[in-house]
Every structure is written in C-alpha cells, then in structure tokens.
PDB file of N, CA, C and O in Angstrom:
ATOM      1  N   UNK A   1       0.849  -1.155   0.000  1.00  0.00           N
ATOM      2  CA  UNK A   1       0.000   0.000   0.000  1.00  0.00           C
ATOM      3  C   UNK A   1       0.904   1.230   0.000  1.00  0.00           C
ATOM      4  O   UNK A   1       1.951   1.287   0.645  1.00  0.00           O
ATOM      5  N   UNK A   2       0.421   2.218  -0.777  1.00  0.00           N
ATOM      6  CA  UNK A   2       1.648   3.433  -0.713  1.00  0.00           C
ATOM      7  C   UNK A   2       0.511   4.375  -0.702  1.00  0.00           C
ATOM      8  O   UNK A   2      -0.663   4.036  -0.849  1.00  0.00           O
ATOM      9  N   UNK A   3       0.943   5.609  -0.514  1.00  0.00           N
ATOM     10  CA  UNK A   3      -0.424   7.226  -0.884  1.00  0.00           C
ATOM     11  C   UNK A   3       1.071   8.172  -1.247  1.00  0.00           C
ATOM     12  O   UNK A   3       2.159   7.905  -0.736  1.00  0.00           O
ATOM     13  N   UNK A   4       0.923   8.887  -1.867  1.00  0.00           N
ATOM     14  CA  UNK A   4       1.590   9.714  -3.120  1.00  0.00           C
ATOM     15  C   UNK A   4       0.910  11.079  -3.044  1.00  0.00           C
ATOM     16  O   UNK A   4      -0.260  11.361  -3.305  1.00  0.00           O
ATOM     17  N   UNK A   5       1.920  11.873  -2.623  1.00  0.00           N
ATOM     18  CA  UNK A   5       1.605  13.468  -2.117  1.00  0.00           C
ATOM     19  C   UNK A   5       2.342  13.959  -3.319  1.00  0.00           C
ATOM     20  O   UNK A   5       2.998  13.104  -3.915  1.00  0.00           O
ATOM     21  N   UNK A   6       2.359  15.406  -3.872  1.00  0.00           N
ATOM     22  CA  UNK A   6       2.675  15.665  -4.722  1.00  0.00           C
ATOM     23  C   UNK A   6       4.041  15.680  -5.072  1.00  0.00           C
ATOM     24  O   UNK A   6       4.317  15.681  -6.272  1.00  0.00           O
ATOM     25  N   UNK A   7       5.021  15.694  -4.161  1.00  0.00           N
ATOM     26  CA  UNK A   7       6.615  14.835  -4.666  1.00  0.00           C
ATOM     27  C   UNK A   7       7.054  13.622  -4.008  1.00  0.00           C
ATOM     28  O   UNK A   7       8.040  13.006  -4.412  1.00  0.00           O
ATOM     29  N   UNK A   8       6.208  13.170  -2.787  1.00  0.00           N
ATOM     30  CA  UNK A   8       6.686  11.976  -2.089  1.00  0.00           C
ATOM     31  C   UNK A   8       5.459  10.758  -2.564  1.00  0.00           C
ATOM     32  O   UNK A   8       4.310  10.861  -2.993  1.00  0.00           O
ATOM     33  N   UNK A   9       6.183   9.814  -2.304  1.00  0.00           N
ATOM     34  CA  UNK A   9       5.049   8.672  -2.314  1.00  0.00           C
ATOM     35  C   UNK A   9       5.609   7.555  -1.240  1.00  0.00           C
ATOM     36  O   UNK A   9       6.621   6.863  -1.351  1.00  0.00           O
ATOM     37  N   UNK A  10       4.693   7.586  -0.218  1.00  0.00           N
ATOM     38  CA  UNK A  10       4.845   6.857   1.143  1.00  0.00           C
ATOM     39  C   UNK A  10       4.595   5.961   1.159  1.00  0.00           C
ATOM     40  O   UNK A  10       3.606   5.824   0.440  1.00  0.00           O
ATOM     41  N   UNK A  11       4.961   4.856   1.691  1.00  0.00           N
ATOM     42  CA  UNK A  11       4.809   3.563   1.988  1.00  0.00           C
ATOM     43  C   UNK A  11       4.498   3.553   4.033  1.00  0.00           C
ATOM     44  O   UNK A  11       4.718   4.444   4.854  1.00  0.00           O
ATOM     45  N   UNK A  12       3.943   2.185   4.212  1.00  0.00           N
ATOM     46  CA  UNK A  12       3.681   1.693   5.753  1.00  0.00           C
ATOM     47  C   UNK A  12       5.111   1.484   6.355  1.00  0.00           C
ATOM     48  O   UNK A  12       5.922   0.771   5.765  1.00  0.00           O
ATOM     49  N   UNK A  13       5.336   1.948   7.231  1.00  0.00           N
ATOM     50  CA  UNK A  13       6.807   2.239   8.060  1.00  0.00           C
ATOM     51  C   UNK A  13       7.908   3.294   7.669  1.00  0.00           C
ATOM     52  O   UNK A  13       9.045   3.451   8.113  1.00  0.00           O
ATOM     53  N   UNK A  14       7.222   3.950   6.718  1.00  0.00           N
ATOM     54  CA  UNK A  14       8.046   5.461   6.747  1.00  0.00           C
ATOM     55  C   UNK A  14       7.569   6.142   7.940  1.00  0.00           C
ATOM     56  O   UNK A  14       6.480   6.016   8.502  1.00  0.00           O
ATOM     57  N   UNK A  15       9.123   7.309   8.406  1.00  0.00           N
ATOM     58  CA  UNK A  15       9.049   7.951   8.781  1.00  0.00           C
ATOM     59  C   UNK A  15       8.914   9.120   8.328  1.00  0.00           C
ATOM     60  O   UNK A  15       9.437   9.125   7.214  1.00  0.00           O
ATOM     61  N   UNK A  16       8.474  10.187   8.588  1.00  0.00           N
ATOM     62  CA  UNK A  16       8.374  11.535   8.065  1.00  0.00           C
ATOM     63  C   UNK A  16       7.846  12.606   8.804  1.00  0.00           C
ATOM     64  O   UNK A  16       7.008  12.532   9.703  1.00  0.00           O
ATOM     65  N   UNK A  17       8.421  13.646   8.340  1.00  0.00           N
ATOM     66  CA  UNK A  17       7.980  14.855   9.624  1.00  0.00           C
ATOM     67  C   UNK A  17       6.937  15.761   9.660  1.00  0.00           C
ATOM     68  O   UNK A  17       6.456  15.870   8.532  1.00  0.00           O
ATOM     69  N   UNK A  18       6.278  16.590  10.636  1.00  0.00           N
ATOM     70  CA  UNK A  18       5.253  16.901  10.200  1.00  0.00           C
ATOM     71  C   UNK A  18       5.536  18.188  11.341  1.00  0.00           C
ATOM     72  O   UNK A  18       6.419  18.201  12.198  1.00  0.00           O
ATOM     73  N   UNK A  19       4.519  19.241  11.073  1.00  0.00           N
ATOM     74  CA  UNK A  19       4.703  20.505  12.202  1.00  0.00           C
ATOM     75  C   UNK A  19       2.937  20.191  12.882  1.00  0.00           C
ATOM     76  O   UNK A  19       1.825  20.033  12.379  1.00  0.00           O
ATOM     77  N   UNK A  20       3.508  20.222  14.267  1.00  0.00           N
ATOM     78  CA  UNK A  20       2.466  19.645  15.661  1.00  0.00           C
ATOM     79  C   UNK A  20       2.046  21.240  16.573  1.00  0.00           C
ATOM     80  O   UNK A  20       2.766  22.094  17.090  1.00  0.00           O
ATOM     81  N   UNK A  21       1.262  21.167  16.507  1.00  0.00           N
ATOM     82  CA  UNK A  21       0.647  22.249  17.291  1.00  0.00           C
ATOM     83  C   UNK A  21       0.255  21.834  18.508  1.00  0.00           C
ATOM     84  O   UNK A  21      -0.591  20.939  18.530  1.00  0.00           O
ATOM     85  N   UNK A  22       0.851  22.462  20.014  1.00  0.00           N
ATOM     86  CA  UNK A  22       0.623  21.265  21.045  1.00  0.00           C
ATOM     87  C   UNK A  22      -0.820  22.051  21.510  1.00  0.00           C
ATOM     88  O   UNK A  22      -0.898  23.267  21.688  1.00  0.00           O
ATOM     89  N   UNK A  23      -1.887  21.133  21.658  1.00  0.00           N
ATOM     90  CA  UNK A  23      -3.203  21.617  21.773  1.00  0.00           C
ATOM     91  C   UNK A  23      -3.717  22.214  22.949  1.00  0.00           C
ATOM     92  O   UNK A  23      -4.885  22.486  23.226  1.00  0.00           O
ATOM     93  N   UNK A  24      -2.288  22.444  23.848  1.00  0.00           N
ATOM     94  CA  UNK A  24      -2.593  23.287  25.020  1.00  0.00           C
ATOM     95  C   UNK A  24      -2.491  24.920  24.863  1.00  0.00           C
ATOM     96  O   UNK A  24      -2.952  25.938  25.378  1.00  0.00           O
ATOM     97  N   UNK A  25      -1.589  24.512  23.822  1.00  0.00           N
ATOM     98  CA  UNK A  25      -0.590  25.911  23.876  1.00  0.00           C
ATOM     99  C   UNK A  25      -0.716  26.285  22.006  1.00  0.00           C
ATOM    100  O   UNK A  25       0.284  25.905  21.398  1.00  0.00           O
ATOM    101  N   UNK A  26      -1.630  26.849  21.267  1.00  0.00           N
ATOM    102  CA  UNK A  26      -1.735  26.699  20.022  1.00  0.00           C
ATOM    103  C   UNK A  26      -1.030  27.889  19.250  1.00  0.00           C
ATOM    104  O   UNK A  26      -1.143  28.111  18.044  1.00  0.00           O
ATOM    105  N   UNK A  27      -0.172  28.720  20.298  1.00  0.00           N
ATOM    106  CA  UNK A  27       0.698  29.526  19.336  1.00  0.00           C
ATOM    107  C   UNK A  27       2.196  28.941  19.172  1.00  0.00           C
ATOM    108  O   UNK A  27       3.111  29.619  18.704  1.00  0.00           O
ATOM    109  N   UNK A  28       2.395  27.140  19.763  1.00  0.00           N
ATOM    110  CA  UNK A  28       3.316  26.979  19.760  1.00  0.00           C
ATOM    111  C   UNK A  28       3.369  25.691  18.629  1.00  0.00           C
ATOM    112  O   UNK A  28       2.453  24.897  18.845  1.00  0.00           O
ATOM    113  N   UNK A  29       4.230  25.313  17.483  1.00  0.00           N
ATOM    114  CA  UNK A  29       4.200  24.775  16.878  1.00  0.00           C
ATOM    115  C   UNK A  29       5.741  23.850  16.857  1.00  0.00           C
ATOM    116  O   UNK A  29       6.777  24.508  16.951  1.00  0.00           O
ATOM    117  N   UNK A  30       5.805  22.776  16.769  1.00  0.00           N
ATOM    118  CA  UNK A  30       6.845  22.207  16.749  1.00  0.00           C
ATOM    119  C   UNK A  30       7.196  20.608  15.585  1.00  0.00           C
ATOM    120  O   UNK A  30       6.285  19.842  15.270  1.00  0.00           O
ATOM    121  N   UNK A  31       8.321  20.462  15.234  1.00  0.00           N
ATOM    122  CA  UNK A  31       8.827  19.754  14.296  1.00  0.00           C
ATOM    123  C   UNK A  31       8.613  18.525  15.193  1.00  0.00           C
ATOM    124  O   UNK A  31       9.018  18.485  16.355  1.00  0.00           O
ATOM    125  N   UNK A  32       7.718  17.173  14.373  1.00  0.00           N
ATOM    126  CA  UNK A  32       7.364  16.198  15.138  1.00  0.00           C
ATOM    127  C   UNK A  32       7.697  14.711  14.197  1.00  0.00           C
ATOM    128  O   UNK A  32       6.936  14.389  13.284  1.00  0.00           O
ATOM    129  N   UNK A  33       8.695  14.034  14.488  1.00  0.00           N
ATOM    130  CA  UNK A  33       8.808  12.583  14.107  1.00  0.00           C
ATOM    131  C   UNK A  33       6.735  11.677  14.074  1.00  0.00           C
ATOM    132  O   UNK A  33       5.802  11.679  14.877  1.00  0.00           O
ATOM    133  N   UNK A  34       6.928  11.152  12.859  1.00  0.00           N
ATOM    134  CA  UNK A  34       5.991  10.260  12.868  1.00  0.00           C
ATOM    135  C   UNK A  34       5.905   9.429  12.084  1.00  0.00           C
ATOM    136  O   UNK A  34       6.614   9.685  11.112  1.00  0.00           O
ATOM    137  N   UNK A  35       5.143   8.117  11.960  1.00  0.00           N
ATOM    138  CA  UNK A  35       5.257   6.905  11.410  1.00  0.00           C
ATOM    139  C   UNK A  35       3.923   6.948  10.576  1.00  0.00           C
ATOM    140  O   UNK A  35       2.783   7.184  10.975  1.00  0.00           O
ATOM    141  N   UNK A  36       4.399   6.642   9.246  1.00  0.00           N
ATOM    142  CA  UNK A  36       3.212   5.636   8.374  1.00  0.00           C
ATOM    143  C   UNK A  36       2.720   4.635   8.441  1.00  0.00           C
ATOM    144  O   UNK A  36       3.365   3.654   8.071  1.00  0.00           O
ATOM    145  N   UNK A  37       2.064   4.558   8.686  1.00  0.00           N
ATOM    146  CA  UNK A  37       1.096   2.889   9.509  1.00  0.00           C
ATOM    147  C   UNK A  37      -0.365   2.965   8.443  1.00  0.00           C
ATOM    148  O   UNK A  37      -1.138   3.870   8.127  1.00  0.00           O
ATOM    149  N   UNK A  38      -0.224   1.221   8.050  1.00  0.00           N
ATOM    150  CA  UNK A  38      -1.624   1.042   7.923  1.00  0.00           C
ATOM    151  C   UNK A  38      -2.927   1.428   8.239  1.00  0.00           C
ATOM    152  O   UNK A  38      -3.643   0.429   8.156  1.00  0.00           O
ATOM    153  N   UNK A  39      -3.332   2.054   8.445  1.00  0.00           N
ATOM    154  CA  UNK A  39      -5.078   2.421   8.973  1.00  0.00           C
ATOM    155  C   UNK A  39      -5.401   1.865   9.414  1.00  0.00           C
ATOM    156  O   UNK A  39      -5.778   1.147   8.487  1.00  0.00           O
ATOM    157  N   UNK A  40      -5.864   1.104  10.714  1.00  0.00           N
ATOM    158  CA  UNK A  40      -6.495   0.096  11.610  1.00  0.00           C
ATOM    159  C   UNK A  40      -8.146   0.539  11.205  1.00  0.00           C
ATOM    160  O   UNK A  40      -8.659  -0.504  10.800  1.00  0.00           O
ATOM    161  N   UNK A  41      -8.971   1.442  11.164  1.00  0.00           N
ATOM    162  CA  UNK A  41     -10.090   2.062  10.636  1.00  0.00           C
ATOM    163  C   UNK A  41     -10.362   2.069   9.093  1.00  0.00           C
ATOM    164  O   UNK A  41     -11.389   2.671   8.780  1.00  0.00           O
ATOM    165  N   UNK A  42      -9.877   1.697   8.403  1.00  0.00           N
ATOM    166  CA  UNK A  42      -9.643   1.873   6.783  1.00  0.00           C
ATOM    167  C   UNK A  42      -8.774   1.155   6.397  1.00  0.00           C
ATOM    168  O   UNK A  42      -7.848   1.798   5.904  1.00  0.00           O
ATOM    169  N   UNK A  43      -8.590  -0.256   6.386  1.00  0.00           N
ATOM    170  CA  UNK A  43      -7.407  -1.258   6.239  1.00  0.00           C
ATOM    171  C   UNK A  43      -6.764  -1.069   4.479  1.00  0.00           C
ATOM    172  O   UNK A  43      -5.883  -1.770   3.981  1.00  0.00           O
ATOM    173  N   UNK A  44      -7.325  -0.206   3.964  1.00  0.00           N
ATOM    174  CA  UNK A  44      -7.112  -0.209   2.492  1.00  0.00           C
ATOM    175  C   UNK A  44      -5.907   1.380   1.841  1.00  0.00           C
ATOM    176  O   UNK A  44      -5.245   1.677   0.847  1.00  0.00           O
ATOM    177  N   UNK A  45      -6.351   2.096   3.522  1.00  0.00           N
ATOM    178  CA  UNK A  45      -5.814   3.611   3.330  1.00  0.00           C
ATOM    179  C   UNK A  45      -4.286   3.538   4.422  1.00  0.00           C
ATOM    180  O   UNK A  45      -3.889   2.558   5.052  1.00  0.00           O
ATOM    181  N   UNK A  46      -3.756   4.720   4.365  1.00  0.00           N
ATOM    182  CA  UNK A  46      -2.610   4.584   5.449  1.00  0.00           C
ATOM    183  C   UNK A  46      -2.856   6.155   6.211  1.00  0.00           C
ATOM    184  O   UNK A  46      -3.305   7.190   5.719  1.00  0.00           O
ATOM    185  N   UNK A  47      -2.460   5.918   7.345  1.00  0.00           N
ATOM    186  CA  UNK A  47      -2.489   7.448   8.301  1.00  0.00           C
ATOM    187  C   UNK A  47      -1.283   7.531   9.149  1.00  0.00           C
ATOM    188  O   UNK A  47      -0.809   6.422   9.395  1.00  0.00           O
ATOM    189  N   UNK A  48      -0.631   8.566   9.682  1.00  0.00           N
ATOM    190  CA  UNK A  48       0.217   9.063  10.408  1.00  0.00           C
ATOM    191  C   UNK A  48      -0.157   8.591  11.832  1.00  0.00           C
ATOM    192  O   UNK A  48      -1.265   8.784  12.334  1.00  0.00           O
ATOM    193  N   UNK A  49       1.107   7.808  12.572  1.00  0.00           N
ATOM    194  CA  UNK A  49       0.755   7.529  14.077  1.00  0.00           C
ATOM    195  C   UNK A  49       1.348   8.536  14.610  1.00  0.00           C
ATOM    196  O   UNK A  49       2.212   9.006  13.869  1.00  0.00           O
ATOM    197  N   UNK A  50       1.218   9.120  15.718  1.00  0.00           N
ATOM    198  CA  UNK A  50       1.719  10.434  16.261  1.00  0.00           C
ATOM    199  C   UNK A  50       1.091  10.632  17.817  1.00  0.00           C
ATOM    200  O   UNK A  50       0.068  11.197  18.205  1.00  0.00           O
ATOM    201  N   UNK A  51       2.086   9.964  18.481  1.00  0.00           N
ATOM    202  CA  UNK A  51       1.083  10.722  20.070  1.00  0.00           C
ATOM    203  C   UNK A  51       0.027   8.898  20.510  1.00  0.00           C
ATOM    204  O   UNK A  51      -0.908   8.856  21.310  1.00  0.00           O
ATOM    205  N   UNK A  52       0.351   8.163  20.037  1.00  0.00           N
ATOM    206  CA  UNK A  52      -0.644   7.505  20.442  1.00  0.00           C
ATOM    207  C   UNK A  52      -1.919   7.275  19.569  1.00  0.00           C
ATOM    208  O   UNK A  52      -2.657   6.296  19.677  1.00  0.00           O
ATOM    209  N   UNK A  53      -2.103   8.460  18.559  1.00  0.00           N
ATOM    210  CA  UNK A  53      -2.864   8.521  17.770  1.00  0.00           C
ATOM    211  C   UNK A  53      -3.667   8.544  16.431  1.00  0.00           C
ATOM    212  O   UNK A  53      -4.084   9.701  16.388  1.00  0.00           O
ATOM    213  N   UNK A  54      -4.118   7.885  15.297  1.00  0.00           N
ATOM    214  CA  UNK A  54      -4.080   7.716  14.178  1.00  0.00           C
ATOM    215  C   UNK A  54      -4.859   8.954  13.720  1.00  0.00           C
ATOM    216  O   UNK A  54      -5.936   9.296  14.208  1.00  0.00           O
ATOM    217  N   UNK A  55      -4.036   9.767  12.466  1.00  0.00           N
ATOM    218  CA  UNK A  55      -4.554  10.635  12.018  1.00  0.00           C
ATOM    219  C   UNK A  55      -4.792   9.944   9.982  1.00  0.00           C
ATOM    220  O   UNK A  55      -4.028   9.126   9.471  1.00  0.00           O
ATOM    221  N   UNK A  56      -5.493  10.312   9.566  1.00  0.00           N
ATOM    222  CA  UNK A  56      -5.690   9.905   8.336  1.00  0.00           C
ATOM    223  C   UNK A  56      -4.697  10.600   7.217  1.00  0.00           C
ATOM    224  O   UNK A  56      -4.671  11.830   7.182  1.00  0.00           O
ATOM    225  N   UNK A  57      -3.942   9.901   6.371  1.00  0.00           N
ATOM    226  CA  UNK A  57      -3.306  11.085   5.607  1.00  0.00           C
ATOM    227  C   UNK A  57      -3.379  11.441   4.323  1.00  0.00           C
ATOM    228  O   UNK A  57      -2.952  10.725   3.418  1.00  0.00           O
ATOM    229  N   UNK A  58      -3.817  12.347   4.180  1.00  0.00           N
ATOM    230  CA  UNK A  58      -4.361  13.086   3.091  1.00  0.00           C
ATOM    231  C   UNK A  58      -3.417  14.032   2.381  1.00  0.00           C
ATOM    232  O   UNK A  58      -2.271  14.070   2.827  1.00  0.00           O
ATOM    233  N   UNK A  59      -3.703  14.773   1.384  1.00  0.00           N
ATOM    234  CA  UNK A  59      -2.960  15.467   0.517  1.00  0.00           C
ATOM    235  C   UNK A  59      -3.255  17.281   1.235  1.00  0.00           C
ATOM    236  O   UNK A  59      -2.682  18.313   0.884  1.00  0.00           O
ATOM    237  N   UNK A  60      -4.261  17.119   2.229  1.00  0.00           N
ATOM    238  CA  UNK A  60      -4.166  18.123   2.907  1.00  0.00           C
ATOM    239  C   UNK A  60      -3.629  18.367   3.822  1.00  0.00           C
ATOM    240  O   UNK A  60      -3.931  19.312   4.551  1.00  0.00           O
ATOM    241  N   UNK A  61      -2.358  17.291   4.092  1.00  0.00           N
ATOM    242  CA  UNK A  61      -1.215  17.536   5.092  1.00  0.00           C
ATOM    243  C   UNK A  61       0.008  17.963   4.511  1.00  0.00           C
ATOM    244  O   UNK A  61       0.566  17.489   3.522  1.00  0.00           O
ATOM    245  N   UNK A  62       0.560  19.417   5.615  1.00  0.00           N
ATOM    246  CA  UNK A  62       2.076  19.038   4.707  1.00  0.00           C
ATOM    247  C   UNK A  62       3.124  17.802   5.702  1.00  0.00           C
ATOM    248  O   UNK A  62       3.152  17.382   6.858  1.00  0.00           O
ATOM    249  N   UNK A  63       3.656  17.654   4.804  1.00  0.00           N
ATOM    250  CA  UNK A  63       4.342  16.200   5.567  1.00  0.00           C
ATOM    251  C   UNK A  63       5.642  16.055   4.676  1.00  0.00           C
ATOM    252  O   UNK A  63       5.543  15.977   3.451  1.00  0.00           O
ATOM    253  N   UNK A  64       6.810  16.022   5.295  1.00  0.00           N
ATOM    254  CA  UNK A  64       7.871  16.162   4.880  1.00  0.00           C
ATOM    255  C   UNK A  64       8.693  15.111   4.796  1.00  0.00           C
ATOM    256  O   UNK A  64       8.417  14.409   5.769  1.00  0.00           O
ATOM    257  N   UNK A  65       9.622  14.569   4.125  1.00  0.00           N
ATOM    258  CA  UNK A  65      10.341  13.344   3.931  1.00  0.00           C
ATOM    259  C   UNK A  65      11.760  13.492   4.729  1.00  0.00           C
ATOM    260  O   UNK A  65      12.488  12.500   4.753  1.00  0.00           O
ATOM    261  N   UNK A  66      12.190  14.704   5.392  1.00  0.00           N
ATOM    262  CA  UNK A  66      13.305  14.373   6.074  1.00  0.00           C
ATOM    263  C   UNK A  66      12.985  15.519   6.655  1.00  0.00           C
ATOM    264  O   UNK A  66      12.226  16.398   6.246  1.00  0.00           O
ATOM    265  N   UNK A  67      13.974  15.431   8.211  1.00  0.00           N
ATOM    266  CA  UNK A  67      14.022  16.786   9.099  1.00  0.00           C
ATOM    267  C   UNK A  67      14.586  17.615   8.356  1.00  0.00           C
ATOM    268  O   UNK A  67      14.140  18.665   8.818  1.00  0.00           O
ATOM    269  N   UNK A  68      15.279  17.909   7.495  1.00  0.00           N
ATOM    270  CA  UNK A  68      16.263  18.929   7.041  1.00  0.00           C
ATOM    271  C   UNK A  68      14.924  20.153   6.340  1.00  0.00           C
ATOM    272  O   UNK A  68      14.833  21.369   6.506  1.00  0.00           O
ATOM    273  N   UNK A  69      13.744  18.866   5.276  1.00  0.00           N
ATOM    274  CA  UNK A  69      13.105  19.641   4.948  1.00  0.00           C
ATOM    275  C   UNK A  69      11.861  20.544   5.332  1.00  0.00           C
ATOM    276  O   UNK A  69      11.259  21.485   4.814  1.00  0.00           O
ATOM    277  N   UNK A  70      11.748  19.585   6.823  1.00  0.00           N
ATOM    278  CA  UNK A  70      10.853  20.375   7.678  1.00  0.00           C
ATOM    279  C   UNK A  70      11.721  21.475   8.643  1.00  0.00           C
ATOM    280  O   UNK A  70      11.054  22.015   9.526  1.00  0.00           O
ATOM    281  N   UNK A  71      12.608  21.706   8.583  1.00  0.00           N
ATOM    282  CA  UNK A  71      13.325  22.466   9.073  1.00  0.00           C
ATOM    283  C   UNK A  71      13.381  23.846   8.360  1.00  0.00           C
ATOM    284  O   UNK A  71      13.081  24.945   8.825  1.00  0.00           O
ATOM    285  N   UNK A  72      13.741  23.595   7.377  1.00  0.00           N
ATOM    286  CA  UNK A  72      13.557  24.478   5.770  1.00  0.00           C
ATOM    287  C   UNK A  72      12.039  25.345   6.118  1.00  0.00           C
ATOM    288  O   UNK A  72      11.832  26.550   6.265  1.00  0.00           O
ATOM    289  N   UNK A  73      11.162  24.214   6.169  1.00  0.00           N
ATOM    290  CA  UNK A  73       9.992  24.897   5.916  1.00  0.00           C
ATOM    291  C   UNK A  73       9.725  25.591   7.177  1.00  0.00           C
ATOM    292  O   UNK A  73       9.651  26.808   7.012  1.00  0.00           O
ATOM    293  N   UNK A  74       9.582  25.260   8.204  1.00  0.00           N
ATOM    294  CA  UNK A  74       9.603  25.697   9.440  1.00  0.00           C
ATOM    295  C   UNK A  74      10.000  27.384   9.447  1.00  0.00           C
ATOM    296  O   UNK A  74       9.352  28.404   9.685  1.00  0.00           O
ATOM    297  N   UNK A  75      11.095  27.166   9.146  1.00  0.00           N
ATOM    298  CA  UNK A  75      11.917  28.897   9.211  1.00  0.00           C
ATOM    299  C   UNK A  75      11.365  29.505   8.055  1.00  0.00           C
ATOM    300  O   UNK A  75      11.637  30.696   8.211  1.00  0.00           O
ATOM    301  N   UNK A  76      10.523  29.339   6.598  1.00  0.00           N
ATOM    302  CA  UNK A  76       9.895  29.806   5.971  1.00  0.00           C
ATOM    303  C   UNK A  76       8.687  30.318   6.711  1.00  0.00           C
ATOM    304  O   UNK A  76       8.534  31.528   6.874  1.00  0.00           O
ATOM    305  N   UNK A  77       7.677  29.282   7.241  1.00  0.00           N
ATOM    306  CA  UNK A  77       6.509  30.047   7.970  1.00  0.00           C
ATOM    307  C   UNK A  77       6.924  30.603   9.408  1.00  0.00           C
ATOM    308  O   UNK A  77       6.693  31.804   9.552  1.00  0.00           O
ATOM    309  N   UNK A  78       7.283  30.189  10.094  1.00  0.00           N
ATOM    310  CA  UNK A  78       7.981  30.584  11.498  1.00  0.00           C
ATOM    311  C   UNK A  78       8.646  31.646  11.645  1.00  0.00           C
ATOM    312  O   UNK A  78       8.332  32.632  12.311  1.00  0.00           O
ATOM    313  N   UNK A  79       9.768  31.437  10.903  1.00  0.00           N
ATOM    314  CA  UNK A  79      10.958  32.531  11.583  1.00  0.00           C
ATOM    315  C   UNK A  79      12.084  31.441  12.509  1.00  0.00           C
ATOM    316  O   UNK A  79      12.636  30.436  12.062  1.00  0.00           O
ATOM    317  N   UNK A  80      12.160  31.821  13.439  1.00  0.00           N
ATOM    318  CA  UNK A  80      13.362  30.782  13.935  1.00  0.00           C
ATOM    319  C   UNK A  80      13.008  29.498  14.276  1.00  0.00           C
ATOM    320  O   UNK A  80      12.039  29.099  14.921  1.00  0.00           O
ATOM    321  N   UNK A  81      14.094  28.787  13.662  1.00  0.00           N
ATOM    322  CA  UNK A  81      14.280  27.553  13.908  1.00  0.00           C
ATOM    323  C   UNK A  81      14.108  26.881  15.185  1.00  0.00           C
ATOM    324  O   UNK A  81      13.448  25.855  15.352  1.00  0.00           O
ATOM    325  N   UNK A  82      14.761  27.545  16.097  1.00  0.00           N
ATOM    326  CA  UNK A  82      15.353  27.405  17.345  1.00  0.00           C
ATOM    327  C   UNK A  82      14.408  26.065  18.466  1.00  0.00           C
ATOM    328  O   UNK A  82      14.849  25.095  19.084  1.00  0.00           O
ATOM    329  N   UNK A  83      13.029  26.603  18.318  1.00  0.00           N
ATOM    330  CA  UNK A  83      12.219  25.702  18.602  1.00  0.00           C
ATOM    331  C   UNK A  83      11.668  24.996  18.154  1.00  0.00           C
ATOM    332  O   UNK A  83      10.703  24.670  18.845  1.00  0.00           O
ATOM    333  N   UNK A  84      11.768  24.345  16.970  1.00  0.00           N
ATOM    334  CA  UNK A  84      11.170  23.428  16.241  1.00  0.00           C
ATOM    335  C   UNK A  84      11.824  22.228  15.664  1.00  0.00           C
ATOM    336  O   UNK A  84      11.257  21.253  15.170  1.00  0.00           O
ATOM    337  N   UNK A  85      13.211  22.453  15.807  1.00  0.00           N
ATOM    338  CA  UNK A  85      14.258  21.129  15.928  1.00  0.00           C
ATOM    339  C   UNK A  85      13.892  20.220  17.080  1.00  0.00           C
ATOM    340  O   UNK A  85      13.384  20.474  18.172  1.00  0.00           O
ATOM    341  N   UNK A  86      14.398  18.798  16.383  1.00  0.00           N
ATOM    342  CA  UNK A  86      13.918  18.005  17.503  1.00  0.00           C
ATOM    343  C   UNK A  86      15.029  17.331  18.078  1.00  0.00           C
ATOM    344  O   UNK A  86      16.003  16.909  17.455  1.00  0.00           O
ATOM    345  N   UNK A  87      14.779  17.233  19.611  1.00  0.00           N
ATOM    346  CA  UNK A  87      16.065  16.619  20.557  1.00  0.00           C
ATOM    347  C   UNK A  87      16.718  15.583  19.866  1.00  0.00           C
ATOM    348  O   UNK A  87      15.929  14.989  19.130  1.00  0.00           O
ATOM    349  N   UNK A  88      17.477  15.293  19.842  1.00  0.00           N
ATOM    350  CA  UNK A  88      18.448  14.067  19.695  1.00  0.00           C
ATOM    351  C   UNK A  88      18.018  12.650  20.852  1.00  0.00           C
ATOM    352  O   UNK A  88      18.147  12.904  22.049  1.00  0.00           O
ATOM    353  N   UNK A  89      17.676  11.656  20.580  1.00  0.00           N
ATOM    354  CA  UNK A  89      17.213  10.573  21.444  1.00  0.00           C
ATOM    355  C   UNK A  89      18.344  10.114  22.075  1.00  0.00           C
ATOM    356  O   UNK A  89      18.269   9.186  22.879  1.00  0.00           O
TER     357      UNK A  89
END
C-alpha cells in the first residue's frame, strides 16, 4: 500500500515529519517525528501515528520526507528555527 503526495510517495513504516501544534498551547508549533502505519479504521488507506494517535493522511497535510526539509519549511513560515528542531534521542 503506498499514498503519493505531490513529490513523495509513502509507503507503511516510513518515517516523516510533520509541524504539531501542542493543543494546550496553540501559538506553539513544533517539528514532530511520525510513522506511516496502515489504517487500523480503513485497512485499504494509510495514516500518520503520532502521540498515540491515528490521524488519516491526506494530501491536505504538509508532511515532509526528512528533518532537514521540515526544518527548511519551518523557518519559511515561522521565523526561527530554534524551537522546532527536535532533541536528539
């Protein structure tokens, strides 16, 4: 199963990055690791796991194929980087 955004085309166990808005705090936005997983709800579609949680993924996400390029984009809408890099594990 793959889904195909307009330059990537994802497969189940990619990783890829995405910008997370933490829903306490919604002027704060941050660069977030997440996994392509099968759809447990839609066994035919694939969605982003993130948090515990399955989001559906659509072509109305932006969703990035490496940190470098969510980083990129980040400081395009943002402004500094500074907070939106993610820790080192």
């Amino acid at each position: 199963m793959e889904f195909s955004s307009e330059s990537n085309t994802y497969h189940a166990g990619d990783i890829v990055y995405i910008f997370y808005r933490n829903p306490h705090t919604q002027d704060v936005a941050n660069i977030q690791a997440a996994a392509v997983v099968n759809n447990p709800e839609r066994p035919n579609e694939l969605a982003l796991f993130l948090y515990e949680t399955y989001y559906p993924l659509t072509n109305e996400m932006a969703i990035y194929a490496t940190e470098d390029e969510a980083n990129q984009a980040y400081t395009y809408y943002y402004g500094d980087i500074s907070e939106g890099m993610l820790e080192p594990v």
